[in-house]
C-alpha positions as CSV (number, residue, x, y, z in Angstrom):
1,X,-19.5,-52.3,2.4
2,X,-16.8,-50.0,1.2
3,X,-17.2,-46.4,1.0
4,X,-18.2,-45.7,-2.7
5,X,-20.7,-48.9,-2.5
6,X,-22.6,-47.1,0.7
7,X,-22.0,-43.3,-1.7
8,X,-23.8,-45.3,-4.5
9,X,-27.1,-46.4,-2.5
10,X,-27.5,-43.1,-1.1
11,X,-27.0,-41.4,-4.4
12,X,-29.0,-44.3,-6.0
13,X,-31.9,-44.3,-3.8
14,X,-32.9,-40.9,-4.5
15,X,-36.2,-41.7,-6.1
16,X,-35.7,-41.3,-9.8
17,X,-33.8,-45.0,-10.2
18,X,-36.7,-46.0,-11.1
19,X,-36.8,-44.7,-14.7
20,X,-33.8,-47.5,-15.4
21,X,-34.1,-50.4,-17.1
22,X,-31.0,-52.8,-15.3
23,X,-29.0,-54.7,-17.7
24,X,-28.2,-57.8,-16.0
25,X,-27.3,-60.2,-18.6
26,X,-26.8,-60.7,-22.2
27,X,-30.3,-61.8,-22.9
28,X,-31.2,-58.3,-21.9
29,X,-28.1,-56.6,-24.7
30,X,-30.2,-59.0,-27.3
31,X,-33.6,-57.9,-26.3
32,X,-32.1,-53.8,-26.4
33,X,-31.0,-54.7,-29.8
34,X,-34.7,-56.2,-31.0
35,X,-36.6,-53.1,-29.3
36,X,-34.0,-51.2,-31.5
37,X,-35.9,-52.2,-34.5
38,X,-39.1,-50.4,-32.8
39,X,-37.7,-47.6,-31.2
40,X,-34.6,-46.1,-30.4
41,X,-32.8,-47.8,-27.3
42,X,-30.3,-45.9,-24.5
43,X,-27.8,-47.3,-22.9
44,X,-26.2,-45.3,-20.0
45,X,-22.7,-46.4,-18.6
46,X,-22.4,-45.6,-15.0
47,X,-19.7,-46.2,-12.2
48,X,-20.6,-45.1,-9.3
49,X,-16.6,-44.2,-8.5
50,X,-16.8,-41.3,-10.8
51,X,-18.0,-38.0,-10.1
52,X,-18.9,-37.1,-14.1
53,X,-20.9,-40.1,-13.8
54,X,-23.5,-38.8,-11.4
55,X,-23.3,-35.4,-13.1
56,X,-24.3,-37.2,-16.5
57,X,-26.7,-39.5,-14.8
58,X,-28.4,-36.5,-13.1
59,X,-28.4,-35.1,-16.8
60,X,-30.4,-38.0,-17.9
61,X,-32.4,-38.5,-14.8
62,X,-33.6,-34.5,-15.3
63,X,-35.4,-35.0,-19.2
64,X,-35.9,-38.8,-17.9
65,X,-39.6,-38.0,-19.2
66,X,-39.1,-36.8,-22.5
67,X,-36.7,-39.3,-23.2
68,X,-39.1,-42.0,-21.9
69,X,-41.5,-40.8,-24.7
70,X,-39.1,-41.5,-27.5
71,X,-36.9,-44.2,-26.1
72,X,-36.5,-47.2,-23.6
73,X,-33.5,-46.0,-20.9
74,X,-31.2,-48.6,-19.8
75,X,-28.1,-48.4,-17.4
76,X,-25.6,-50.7,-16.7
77,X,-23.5,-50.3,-13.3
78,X,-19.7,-50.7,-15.1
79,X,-18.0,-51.7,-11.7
80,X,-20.3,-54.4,-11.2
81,X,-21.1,-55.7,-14.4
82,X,-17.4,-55.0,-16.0
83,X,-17.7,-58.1,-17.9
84,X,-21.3,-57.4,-19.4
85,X,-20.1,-53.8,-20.4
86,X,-17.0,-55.2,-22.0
87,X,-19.3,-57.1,-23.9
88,X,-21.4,-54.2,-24.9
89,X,-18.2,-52.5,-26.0
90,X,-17.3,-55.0,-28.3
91,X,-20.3,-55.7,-29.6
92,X,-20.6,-52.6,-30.5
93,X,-17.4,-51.4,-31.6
94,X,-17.0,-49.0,-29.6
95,X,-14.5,-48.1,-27.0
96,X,-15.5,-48.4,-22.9
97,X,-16.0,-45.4,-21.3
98,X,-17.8,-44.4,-18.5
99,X,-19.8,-42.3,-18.4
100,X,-20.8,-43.3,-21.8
101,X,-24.5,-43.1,-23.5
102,X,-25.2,-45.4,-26.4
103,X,-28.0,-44.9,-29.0
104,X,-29.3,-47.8,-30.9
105,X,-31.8,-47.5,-33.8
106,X,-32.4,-50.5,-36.0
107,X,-29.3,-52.8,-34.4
108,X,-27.0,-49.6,-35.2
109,X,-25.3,-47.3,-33.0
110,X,-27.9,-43.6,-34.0
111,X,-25.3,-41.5,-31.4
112,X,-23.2,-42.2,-29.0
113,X,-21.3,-39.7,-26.3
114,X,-19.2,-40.1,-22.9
115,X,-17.7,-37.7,-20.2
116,X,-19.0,-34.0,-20.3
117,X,-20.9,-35.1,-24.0
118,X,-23.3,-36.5,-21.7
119,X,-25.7,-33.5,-22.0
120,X,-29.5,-33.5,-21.9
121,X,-30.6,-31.6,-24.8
122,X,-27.9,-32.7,-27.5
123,X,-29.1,-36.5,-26.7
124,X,-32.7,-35.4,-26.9
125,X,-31.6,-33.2,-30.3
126,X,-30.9,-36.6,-31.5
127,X,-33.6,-38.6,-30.4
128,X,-36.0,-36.4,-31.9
129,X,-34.6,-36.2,-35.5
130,X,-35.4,-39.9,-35.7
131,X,-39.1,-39.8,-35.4
């Protein structure tokens, strides 16, 4: 186990992984898109290499409930799923970044941000003006 894979369990385990919905496959990038259509879907980009990253997960993880409320959290794990989040990238549109946070509402892209744009209250800003 290499160092950043025995930095990312520690980090990971930290009780609050449990908010995250894993996407594993691209069943689960169709079923974000049909929930879209109900309410608004997050995707969260994460590599566990990157210092910003855990800074913007811990962002997310910290309003993890009143995001919960208002939309179904995702996150992908871009060094281990690098083909999956190309995929998401180019389904999309949009280019890969990590960290990156993805809005969907109704199959469209409501908002999306990456690096130090990560920020709890603009991403609940905008999930709130589409109630």
């Amino acid at each position: 186990m290499s160092l950043f894979d025995r930095m990312e369990n520690n980090l990971s385990n930290s009780g609050d992984h449990e908010i995250w919905n894993e996407i594993s496959g691209g069943e689960d990038l169709g079923t974000i898109f049909r929930n879209s259509e109900e309410k608004p879907q997050l995707i969260y980009k994460h590599s566990h290499r990157c210092s910003v990253c855990f800074m913007a997960k811990q962002e997310l993880e910290d309003i993890s409930d009143s995001i919960s409320d208002i939309a179904d959290l995702y996150m992908i794990n871009v060094i281990h799923q690098r083909n999956l989040s190309n995929t998401i990238a180019s389904e999309l549109n949009i280019r890969h970044e990590s960290p990156q946070v993805i809005i969907l509402k109704d199959r469209e892209i409501l908002w999306k941000g990456s690096h130090w744009d990560v920020k709890g209250k603009d991403i609940m800003k905008r999930l709130t003006s589409t109630n």
